[in-house]
N, C-alpha and C positions, 0 to 999 in steps of 0.2 A: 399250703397245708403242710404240717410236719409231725410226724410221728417216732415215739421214743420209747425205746426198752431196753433192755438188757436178757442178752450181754450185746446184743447190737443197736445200732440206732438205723433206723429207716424214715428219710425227711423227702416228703414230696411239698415242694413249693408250686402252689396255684395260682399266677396274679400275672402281673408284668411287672412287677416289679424284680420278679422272681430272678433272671441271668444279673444283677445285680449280686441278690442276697447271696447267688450261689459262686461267684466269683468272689466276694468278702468272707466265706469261709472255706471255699479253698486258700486262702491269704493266710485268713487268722488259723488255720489247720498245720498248716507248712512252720508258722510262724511257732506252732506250739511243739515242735518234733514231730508230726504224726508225716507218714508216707501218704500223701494226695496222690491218685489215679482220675486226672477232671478230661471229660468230654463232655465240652461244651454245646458240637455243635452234631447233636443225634438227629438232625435232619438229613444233614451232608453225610452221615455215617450208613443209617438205612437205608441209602437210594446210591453212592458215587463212590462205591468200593473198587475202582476200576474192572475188578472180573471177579469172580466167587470158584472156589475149587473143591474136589473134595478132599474130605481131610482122609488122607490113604493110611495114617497110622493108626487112626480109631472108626476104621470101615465100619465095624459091626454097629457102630451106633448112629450111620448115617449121617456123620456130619459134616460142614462145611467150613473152608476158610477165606479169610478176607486178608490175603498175604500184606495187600499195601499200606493198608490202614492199620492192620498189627505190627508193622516195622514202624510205619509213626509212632505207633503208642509206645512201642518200645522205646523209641530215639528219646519222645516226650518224660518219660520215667527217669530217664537213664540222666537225661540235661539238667533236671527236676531235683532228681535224688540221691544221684552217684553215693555222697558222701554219707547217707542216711544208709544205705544197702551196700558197704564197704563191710565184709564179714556175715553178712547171712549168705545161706547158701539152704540148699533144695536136695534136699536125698536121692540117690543116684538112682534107685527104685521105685518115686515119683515121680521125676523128671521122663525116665522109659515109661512113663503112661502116655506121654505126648512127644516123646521124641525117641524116635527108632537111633539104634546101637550107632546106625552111619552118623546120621546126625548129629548124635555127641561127640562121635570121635572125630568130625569135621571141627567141630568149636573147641576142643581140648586134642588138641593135633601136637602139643607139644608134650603132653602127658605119656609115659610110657603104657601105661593099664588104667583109662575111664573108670572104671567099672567100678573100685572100692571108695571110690571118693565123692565126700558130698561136693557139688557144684554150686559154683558162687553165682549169684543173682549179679552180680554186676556185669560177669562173661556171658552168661546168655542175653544179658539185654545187648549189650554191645553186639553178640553176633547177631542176634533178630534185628538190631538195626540196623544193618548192613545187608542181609539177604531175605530176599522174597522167599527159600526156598525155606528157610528157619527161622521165619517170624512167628509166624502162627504158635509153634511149636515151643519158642523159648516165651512166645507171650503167657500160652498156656500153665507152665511151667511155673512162672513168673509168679500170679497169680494165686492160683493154687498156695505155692507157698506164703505169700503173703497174708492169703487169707485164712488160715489155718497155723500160722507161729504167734505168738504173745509177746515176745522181744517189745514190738513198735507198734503201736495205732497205724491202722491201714485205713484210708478214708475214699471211697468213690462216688466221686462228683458226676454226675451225670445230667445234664441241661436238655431239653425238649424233650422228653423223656417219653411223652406218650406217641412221639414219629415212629418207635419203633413197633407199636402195635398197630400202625397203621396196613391199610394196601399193602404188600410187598414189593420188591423190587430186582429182588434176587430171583434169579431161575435156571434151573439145572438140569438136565435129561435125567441124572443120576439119582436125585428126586424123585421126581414126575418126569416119566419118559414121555408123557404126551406135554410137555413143558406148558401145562396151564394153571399149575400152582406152586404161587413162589413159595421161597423156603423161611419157615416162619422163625423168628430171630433165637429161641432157644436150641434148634440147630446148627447154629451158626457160631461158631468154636470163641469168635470175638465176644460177643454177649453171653453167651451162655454160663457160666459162671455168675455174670453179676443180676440175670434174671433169677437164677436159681436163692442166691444170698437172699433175694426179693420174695421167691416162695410163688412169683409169676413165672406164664407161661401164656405162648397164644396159641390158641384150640386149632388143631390141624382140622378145620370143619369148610364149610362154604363162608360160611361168617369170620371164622378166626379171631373171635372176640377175644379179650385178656381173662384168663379165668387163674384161681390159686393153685398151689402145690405145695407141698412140704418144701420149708426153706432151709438152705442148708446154710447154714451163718458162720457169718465174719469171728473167728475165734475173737480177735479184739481189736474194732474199731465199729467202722460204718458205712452206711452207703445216704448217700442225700441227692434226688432225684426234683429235678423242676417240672413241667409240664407248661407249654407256649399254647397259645391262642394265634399265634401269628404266623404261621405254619399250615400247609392247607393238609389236615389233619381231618378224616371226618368224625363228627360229634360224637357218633355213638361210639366209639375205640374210646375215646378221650372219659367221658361218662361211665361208662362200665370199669375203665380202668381204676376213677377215683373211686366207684362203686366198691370194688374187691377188695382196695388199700384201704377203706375205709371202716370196714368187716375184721380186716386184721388189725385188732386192737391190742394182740398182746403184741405184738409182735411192728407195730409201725404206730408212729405218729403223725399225723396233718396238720400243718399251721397254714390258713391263711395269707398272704403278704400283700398287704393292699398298698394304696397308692397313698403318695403323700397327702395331707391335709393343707390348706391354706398355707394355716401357720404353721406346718412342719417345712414347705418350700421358701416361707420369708424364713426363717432358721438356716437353712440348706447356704440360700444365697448368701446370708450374711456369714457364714461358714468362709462360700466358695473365696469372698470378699478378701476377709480376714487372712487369707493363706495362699490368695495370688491366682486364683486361679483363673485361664480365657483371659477376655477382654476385661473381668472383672480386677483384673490386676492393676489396668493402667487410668481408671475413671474416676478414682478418687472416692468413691462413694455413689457416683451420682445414680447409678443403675437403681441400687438398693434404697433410694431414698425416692426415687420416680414412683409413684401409685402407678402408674400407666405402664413403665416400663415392665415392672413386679406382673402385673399382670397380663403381659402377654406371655411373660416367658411360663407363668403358670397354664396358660393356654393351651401354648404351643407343644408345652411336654404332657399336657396330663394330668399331673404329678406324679410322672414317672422317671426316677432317678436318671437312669441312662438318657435317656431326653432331655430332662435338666438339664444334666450336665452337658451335652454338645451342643444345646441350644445357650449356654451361656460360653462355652469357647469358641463360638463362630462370631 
């Protein structure tokens, strides 16, 4: 399902075809200038943060951080985009929203006075990707900026996208001092920004279903969001979530992405054929002109892309 508007675009893909679709336009995104922020893999993210902390420089609003996975994202940006985020920089008055006075002058140590100067988006990623103790912080930072300059298309890719309204997995005394309710993902300083762009939230209830909120949007890009089935996700998160997104119509689009058809799989292979690919490279032909062969391999995948394709390079 995919949904579009302006001045943002919000795309939830529903299928299995879906980590496909969203991996070919973080390709063709990158491919086109825009800055791509992809996590792909929101199942691993919502449950294997290795530990969860709070976030000490924004007590008052109760939030929390996911140090090790914000330095990857950091590292992932920075490998990604260096040369793209070469010259923007982040006002030294935003940036102290999420990082205390030490914390700058820790990353700008060679500076003689932090303080009148904008900071460059390149330096903070660099130092979040190197320290647990300023990832969170320069991730925040990070963000923020990007999603509120005009300069560049800012685009975030986000794969399995209904895990994060799942069950929790996170749990904190600092929370719930009786630690029976985990901490639901719009407190959690990593997500939190890209649910809000979203205009979601999960209800701090016994249910903790997905319900809406005012979204605060991408100055200029997008956010494009899949949803898995293969993930043990329970139905009613996944349902209600499509339910909400489906409600915001000014504001999101839903596209479908269904499976391939017969003839879009004989297409595919005769593609894979043409251009080398697996074992289709060395057979002459013969795969693609077998009825029998054709049709297992439509079988055995589906007709779903990712299956195709490893069922025809093994």
């Amino acid at each position: 399902m995919l949904h579009i508007t302006v001045p943002h675009l919000l795309c939830v893909c529903v299928s299995l075809l879906q980590t496909a679709a969203l991996a070919a336009i973080v390709a063709s995104a990158r491919k086109s200038g825009h800055i791509v922020m992809y996590l792909p893999d929101g199942d691993r993210l919502r449950k294997l943060g290795y530990y969860v902390r709070p976030n000490q420089h924004r007590g008052d609003e109760k939030l929390f951080d996911l140090p090790v996975i914000a330095k990857e994202v950091c590292r992932e940006l920075l490998d990604s985009h260096q040369e793209d985020l070469e010259g923007m920089t982040v006002a030294f008055d935003v940036a102290s929203q999420y990082l205390s006075p030490d914390n700058i002058s820790r990353i700008f140590e060679n500076e003689e006075d932090a303080s009148p100067i904008d900071l460059a988006l390149v330096d903070l990623l660099e130092a979040g990707s190197e320290s647990n103790t300023l990832s969170s912080g320069c991730y925040s930072a990070v963000v923020h900026s990007l999603m509120n300059q005009t300069e560049k298309p800012f685009v975030v890719v986000m794969d399995e996208f209904n895990c994060y309204f799942d069950y929790g997995h996170y749990y904190h005394e600092a929370y719930d001092p009786k630690v029976e309710f985990a901490i639901p993902p719009q407190k959690i300083t990593l997500f939190r920004p890209l649910l809000g762009a979203m205009g979601l939230e999960k209800s701090e209830t016994v249910k903790g279903l997905p319900v809406a909120v005012d979204p605060v949007c991408i100055s200029r890009g997008a956010i494009v969001v899949g949803t898995t089935e293969s993930r043990s996700v329970a139905g009613k998160f996944t349902s209600t979530l499509e339910a909400v997104l489906a409600e915001q119509e000014d504001s999101v689009k839903v596209v479908d992405v269904t499976a391939f058809s017969p003839l879009e799989v004989d297409h595919v292979l005769a593609n894979y054929e043409c251009i080398g690919i697996g074992r289709l490279r060395f057979d002459r032909g013969s795969t693609v002109m077998n009825e029998q062969e054709v049709a297992y391999l439509r079988m055995v995948s589906g007709g779903v892309g990712q299956k195709l394709l490893d069922a025809s390079i093994v």
